[in-house]
C-alpha positions in Angstrom: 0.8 15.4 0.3 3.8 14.7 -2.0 3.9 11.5 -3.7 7.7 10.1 -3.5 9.2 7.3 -6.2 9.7 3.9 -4.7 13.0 3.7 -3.7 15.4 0.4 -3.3 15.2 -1.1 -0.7 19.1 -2.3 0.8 20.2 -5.1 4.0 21.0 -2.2 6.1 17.7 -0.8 6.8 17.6 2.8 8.9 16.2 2.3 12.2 12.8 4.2 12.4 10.1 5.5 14.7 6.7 4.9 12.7 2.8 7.0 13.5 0.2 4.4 12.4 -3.7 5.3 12.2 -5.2 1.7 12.2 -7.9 3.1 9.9 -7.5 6.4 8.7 -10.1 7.2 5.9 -12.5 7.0 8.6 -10.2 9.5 10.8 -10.7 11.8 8.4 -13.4 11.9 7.9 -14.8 12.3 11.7 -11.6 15.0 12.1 -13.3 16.9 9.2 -16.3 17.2 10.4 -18.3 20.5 11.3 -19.8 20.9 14.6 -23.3 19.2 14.8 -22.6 16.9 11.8 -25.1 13.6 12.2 -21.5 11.3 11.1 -20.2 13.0 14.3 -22.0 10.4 16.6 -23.9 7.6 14.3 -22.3 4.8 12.8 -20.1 5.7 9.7 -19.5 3.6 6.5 -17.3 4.4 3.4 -18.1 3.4 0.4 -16.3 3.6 -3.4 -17.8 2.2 -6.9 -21.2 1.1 -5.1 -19.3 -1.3 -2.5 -18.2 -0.7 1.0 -14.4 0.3 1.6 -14.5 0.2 5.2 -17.0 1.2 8.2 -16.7 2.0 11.7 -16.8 -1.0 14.7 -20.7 0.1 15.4 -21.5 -0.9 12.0 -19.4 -4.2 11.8 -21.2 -5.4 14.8 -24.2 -5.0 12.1 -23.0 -7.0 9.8 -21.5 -3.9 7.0 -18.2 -5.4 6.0 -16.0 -4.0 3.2 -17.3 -5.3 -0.3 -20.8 -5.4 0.4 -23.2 -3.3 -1.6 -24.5 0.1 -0.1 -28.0 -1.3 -0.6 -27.1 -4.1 1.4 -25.0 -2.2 3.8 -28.3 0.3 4.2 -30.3 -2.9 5.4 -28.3 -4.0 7.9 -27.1 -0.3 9.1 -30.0 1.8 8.7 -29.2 4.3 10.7 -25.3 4.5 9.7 -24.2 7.6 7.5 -22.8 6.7 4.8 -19.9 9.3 2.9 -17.9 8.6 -0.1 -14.4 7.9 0.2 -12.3 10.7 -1.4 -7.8 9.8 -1.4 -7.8 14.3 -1.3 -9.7 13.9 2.2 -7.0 11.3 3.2 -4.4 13.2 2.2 -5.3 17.1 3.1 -6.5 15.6 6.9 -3.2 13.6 7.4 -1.1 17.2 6.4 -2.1 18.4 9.8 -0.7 14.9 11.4 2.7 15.7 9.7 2.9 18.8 11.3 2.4 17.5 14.6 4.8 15.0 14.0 7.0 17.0 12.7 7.3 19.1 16.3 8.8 16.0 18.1 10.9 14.7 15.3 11.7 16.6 12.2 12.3 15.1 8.5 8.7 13.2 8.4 8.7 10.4 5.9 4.8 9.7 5.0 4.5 6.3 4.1 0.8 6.6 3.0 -2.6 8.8 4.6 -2.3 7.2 8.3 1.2 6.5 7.9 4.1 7.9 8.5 7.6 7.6 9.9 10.6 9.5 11.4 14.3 7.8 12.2 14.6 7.0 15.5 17.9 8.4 16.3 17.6 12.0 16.4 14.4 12.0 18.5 16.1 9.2 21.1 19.1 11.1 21.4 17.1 14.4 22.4 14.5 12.5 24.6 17.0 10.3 26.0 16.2 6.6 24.1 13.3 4.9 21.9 11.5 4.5 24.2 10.6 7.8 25.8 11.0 9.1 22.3 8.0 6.6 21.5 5.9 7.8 24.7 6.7 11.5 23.8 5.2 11.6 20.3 2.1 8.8 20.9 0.9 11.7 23.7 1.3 14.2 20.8 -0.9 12.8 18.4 -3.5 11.6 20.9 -5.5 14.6 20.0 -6.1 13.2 16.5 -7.9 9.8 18.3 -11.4 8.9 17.0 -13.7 6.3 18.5 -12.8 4.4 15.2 -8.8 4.9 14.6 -6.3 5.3 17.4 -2.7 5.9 16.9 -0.2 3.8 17.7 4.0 4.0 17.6 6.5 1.6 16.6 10.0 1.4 16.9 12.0 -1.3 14.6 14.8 -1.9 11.9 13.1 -0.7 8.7 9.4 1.0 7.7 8.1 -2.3 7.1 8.9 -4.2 10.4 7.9 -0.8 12.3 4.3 -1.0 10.6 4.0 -4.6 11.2 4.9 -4.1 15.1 2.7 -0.9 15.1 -0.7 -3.1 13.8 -0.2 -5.6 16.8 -0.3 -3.1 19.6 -2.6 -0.6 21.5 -0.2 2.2 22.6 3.8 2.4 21.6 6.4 -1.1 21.4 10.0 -0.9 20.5 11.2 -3.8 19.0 15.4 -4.0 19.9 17.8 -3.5 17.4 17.9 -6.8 15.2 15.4 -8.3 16.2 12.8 -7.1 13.6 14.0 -10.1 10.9 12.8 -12.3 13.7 9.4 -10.8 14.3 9.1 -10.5 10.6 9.5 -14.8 9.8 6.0 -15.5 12.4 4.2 -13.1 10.2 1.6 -14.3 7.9 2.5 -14.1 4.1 -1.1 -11.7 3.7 1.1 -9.3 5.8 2.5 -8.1 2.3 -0.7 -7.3 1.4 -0.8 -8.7 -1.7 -3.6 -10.8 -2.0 -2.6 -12.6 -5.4 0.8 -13.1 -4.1 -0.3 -14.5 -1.0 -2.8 -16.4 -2.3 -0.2 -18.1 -4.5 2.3 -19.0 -2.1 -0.3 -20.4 0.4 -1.1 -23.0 -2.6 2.4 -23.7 -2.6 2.4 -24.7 1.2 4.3 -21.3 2.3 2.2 -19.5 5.1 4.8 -17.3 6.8 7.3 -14.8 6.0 10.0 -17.0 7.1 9.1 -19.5 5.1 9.0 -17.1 2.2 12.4 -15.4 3.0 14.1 -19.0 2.7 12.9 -18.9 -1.1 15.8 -17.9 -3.7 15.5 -14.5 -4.9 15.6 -15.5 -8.1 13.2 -17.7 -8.6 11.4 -15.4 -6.8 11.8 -13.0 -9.3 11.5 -15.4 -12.5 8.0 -16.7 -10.9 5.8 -13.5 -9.1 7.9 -10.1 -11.1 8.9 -6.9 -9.0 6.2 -7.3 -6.9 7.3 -10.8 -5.6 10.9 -9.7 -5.9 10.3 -6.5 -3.5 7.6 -8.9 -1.2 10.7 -11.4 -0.6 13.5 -8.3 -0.1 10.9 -6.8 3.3 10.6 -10.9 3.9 14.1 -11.0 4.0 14.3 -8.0 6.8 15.2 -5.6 3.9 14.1 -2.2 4.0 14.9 2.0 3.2 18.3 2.8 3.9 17.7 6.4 3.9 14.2 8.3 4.7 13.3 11.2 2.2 11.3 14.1 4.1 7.3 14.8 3.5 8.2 18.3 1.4 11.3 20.3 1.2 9.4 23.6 0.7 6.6 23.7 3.8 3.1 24.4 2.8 3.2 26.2 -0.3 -0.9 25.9 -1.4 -2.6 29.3 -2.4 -5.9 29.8 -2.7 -7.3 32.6 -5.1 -11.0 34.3 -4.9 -12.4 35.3 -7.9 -15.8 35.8 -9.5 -15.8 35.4 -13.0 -17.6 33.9 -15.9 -14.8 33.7 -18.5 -11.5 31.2 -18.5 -9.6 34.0 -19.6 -10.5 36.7 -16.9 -10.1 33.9 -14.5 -6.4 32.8 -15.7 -5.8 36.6 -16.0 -7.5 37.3 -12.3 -4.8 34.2 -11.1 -1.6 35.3 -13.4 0.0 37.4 -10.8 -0.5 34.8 -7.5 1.0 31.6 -10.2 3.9 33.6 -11.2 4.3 34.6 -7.2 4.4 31.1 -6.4 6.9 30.2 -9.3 8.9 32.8 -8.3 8.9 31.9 -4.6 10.2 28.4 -5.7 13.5 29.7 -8.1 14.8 31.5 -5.1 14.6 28.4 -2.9 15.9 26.8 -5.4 12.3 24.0 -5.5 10.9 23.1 -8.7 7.3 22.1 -8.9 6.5 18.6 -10.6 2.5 18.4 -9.4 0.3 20.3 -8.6 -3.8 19.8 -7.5 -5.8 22.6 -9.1 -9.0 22.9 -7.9 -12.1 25.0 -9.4 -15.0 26.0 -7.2 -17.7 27.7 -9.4 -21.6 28.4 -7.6 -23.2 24.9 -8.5 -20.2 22.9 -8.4 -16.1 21.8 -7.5 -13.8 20.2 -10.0 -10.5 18.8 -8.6 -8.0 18.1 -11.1 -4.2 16.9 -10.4 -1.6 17.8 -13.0 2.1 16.2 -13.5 4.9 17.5 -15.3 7.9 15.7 -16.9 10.1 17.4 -15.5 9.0 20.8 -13.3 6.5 23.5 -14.3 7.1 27.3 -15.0 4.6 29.9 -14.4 3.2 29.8 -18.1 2.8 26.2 -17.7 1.0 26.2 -15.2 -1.6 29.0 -16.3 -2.2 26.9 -19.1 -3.3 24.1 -17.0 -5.5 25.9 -15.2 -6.9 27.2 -18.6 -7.0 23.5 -20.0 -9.4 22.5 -17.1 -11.8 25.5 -17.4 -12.0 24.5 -21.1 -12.8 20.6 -19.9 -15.9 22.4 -17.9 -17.2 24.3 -20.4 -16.8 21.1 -22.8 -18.2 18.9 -20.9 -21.3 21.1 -20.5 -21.2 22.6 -17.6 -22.6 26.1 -17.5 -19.3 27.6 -16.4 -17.8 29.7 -19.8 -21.0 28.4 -21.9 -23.7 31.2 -20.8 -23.5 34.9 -21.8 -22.3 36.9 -18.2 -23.5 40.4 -19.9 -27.3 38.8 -20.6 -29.4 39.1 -18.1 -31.8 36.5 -19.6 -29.8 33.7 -19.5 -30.1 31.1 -17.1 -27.1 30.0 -16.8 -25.1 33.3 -16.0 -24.7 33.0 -12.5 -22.8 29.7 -12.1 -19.4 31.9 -12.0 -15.5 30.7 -11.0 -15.6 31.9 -7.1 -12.0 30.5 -6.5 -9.1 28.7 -7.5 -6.8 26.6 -5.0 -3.2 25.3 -6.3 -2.5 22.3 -3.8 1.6 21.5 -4.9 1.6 17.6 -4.5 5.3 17.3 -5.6 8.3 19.9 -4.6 11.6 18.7 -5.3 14.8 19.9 -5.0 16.1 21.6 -8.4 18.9 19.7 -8.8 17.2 16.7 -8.5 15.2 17.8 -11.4 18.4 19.4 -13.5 19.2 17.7 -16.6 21.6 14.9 -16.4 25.3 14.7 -18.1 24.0 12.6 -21.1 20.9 14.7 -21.7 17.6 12.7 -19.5 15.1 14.9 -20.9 14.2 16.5 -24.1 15.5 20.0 -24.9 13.5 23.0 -24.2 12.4 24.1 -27.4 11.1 20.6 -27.4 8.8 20.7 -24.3 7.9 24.3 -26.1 7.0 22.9 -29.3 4.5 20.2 -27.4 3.4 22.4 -25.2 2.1 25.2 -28.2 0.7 22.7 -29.9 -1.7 21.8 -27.7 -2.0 25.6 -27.6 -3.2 25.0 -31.3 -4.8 21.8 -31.3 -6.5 21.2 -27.7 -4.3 19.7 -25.0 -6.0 16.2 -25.5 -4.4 16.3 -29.2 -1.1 15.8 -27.8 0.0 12.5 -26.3 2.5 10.2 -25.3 2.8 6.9 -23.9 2.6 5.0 -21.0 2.9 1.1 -20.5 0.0 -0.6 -18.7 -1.9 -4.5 -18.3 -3.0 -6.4 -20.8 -2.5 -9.5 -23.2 -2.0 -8.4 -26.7 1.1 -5.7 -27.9 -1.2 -3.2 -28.6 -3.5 -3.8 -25.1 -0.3 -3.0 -23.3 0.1 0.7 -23.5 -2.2 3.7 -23.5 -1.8 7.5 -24.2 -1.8 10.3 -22.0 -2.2 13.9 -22.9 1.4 15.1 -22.5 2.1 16.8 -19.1 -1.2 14.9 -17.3 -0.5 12.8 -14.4 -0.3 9.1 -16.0 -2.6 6.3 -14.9 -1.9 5.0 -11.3 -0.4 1.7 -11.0 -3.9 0.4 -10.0 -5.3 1.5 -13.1 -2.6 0.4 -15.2 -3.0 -3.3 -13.8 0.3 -4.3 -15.2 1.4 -6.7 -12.5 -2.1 -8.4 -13.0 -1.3 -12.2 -14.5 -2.8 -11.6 -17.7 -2.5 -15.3 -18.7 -1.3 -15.5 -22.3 0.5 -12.2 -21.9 4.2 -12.9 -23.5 6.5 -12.3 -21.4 9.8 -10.2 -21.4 10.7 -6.7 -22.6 7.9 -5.4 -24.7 8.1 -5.1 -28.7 9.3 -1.6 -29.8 6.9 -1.3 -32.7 3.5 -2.9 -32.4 1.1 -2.4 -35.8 -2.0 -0.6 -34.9 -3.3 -3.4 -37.7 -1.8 -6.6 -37.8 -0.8 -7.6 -41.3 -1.1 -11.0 -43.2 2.2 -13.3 -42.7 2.4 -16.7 -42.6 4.2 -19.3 -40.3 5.4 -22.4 -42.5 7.4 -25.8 -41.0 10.2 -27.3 -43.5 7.4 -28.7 -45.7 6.1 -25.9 -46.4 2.7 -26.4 -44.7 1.1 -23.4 -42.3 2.0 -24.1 -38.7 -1.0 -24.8 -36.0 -1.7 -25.2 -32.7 -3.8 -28.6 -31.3 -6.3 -27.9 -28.0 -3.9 -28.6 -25.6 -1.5 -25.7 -27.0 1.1 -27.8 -28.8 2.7 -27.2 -31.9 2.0 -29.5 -35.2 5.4 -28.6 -36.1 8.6 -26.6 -35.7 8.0 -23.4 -37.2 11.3 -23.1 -39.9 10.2 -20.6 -42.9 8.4 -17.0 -42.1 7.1 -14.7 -45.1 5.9 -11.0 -43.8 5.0 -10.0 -47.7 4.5 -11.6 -50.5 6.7 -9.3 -52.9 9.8 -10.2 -50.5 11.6 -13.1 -49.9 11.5 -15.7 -47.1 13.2 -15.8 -44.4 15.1 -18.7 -42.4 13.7 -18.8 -38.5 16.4 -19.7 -36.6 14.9 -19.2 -33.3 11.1 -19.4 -32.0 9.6 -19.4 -28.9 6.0 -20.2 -28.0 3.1 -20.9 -28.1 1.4 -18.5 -26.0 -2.3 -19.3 -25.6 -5.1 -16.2 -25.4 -8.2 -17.4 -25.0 -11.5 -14.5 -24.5 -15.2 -15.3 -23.7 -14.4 -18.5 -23.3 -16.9 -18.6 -20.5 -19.4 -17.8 -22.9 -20.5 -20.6 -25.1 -23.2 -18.8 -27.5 -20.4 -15.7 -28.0 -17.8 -19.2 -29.3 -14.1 -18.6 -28.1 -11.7 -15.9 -29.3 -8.5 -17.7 -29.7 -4.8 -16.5 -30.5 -1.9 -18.5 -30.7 1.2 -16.4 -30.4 4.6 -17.1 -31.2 8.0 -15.2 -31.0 10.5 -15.7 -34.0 13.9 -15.2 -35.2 15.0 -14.5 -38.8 18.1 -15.1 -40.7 18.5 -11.6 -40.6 18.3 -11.4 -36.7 15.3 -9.6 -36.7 12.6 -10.4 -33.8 8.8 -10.6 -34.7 5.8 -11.4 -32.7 3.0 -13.5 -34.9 -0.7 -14.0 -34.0 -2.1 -17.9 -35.3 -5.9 -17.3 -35.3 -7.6 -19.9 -37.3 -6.4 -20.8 -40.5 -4.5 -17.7 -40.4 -1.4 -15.9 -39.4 -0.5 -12.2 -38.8 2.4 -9.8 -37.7 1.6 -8.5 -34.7 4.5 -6.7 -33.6 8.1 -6.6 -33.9 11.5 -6.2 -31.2 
């Protein structure tokens, strides 16, 4: 399922009709399921990373709540089935939902797996208003009902007041036009769910949404970030102006059988169906930005998902696929590391027996077409990358990408260029991270700090007392001894870091940071740690 770019959100929101699956990973998996399967009928739990994600009503009334560990879980469940969680079996179940959807009302906007919406307008004109519209398309979907997860429809001002009235109801509701801000402001403030954000404003007194939406935006903003600042917008009755469809293009997966033991008769064996697809694209004019390539050898299935900067072209994305068959063979699986002619080796049989190319991301080409001033790198550019990780291994060439953490250099991390880039769960960056400075990041940050030091008008090194206070105003910096010192005529700080500090035998790791301005308006961050001072990074 394509993955869409969070849009703004405006005052004016469109008016939609919104599909919600109270619990859909469990949907899926029961829809999945082959005839006979024991999860058919026996309780069913989901678990991720050892812990419970969610589990069926049957084993609730056991005691199997998410968070708990599978052991645990087991114990009180014994006779549950218990199934990993996979986000592909979300998303590859919930495809055949959007289609069904889209027979009663074109243009679906997925929201999420088990979530998706439509605008009202067009299917309450044709049905003759919301309301039979509503009806029309909860009888639809009733087919896709599970013992665990029933769907339900919701008409309101805005995805986010439609999802709201959609979790408080069996059946369909239409809430009239503005009302929604209204059934919004009773709402709880875990409704965002954001469970840091609500737990913050619950020790500030503020338990509702209407409470919340009374807050400046502003201060909002200065105090929780873009996550508050979009929280307080859907407080507020805010919402998407315009809906953008599930996928311009229809269903353009491919699957390719092949039985071979060698990347390159397996990239040659797929050539012809890639540069089909590509092709296929151009002449509706679609670019393809990600795509899910999935290997299925004898033993084994590796599912991969690939982003582009910009849009892929048929060589790109045979060298994707080769790049991943190269990852299998490195990683020691017998796939490309046995001899296929020797008869003797054990490891001959586990051959490539297909190839499927799942496009997660079809946009329109001039939505990806290079903007007046030049938004992307030329071509001979993305070429030059791209051979040399032709030369040196696609893992040789990286780039950046911003993510959580408290020091300069904690707050970034490479990517080989042209992977899909850490999700914003893994990238943690609107975690707290106390000590974190705060701001626009530095532009160059020293892989090593170097030796500075941080001197008040006498002359003496700057410190920082227990309780984070300065012994001094910070007034001369030298960054090298060979070079003169400078005049700071601006500082800011100081940010406290302390690690371990839970550990007593390990003794605290502490930083003292400061930000500073030179005579020669140059910006520098500077690290205090003991008795001494070092450049960290610089703005």
């Amino acid at each position: 399922m394509g993955k869409l770019s969070e849009p703004e959100l405006g005052p004016d929101p469109v008016r939609v009709m919104l599909v919600r699956f109270g619990d859909w990973p469990l949907a899926a998996i029961r829809l999945g399921l082959a005839p006979g399967d024991l999860a058919g009928d026996s309780p069913l739990i989901l678990v991720a990373k050892g812990v419970v994600l969610t589990c069926c009503p049957r084993a609730a009334a056991e005691g199997v709540h998410a968070g708990v560990r599978v052991r645990e879980a087991q114990l009180r469940c014994p006779q549950a089935v218990i199934r990993e969680h996979l986000d592909e079996v979300d998303e590859t179940a919930f495809e055949v939902v959007l289609r069904a959807i889209a027979e009663i009302a074109p243009d679906v906007h997925p929201v999420r797996p088990g979530v998706a919406a439509v605008r009202a307008r067009g299917p309450a004109r044709f049905y003759g208003g919301e309301d039979v519209a509503a009806r029309t398309l909860l009888e639809r979907l009733i087919d896709f009902a599970t013992p665990d997860c029933r769907p339900t429809v919701a008409v309101a001002d805005g995805v986010f007041a439609a999802e709201q009235a959609a979790a408080k109801i069996r059946g369909w509701s239409v809430v009239p036009p503005g009302a929604s801000r209204a059934l919004l402001a009773e709402l709880a403030v875990e409704s965002l769910n954001q469970t840091l954000l609500a737990r913050q404003l619950r020790q500030l007194g503020i338990g509702t949404l209407g409470r919340f939406a009374e807050l400046s935006r502003a201060e909002v903003h200065n105090r929780f970030g873009a996550v508050g600042r979009r929280c307080h917008q859907l407080a507020c009755g805010e919402d998407l102006q315009i809906l953008r469809s599930h996928n311009p293009a229809g269903d353009r997966s491919v699957d390719i059988d092949t039985d071979a033991a060698d990347s390159e008769q397996v990239v040659a064996h797929c050539t012809p169906v890639i540069e089909r697809l590509i092709r296929g694209l151009d002449s509706d004019s679609l670019v393809l930005t990600e795509v899910r390539i999935r290997v299925t050898t004898e033993h084994r299935r590796d599912d991969r998902l690939w982003r582009h900067p910009w849009n892929f072209d048929s060589a790109e994305l045979l060298n994707r696929l080769r790049w991943q068959l190269l990852d299998l063979a490195a990683a020691g699986n017998p796939l490309l590391t046995g001899d296929p002619d020797d008869q003797a080796d054990p490891v001959r049989s586990d051959r490539v027996v297909g190839v499927q190319l799942i496009p997660t991301r079809i946009v329109e080409a001039q939505a990806a077409a290079q903007g007046l001033w030049g938004s992307r790198p030329e071509s001979k550019v993305i070429k030059v990358l791209s051979g040399l990780q032709d030369r040196l291994g696609y893992r040789q060439v990286r780039v950046v990408v911003p993510q959580g953490g408290r020091l300069a250099k904690d707050r970034r991390t490479w990517v080989p260029f042209g992977t899909a880039p850490p999700t914003p769960q893994q990238r943690r960056a609107e975690q707290p991270w106390p000590g974190r400075v705060p701001g626009p990041p530095p532009a160059l940050v020293l892989d090593r700090p170097t030796a500075a030091r941080l001197l008040d008008a006498t002359g003496e090194p700057v410190r920082v007392d227990e309780r984070g206070n300065p012994s001094a105003e910070p007034e001369i910096l030298l960054l090298d001894p060979r070079t003169p010192a400078r005049q700071v005529i601006a500082w800011a700080g100081p940010w406290v870091v302390r690690e371990r500090w839970w550990d007593a035998g390990a003794g605290t790791d502490r930083l003292d940071r400061f930000q500073v301005v030179d005579e020669l308006q140059q910006a520098w961050l500077l690290a205090l740690v003991g008795d001494g001072c070092w450049l960290e990074a610089g703005y």
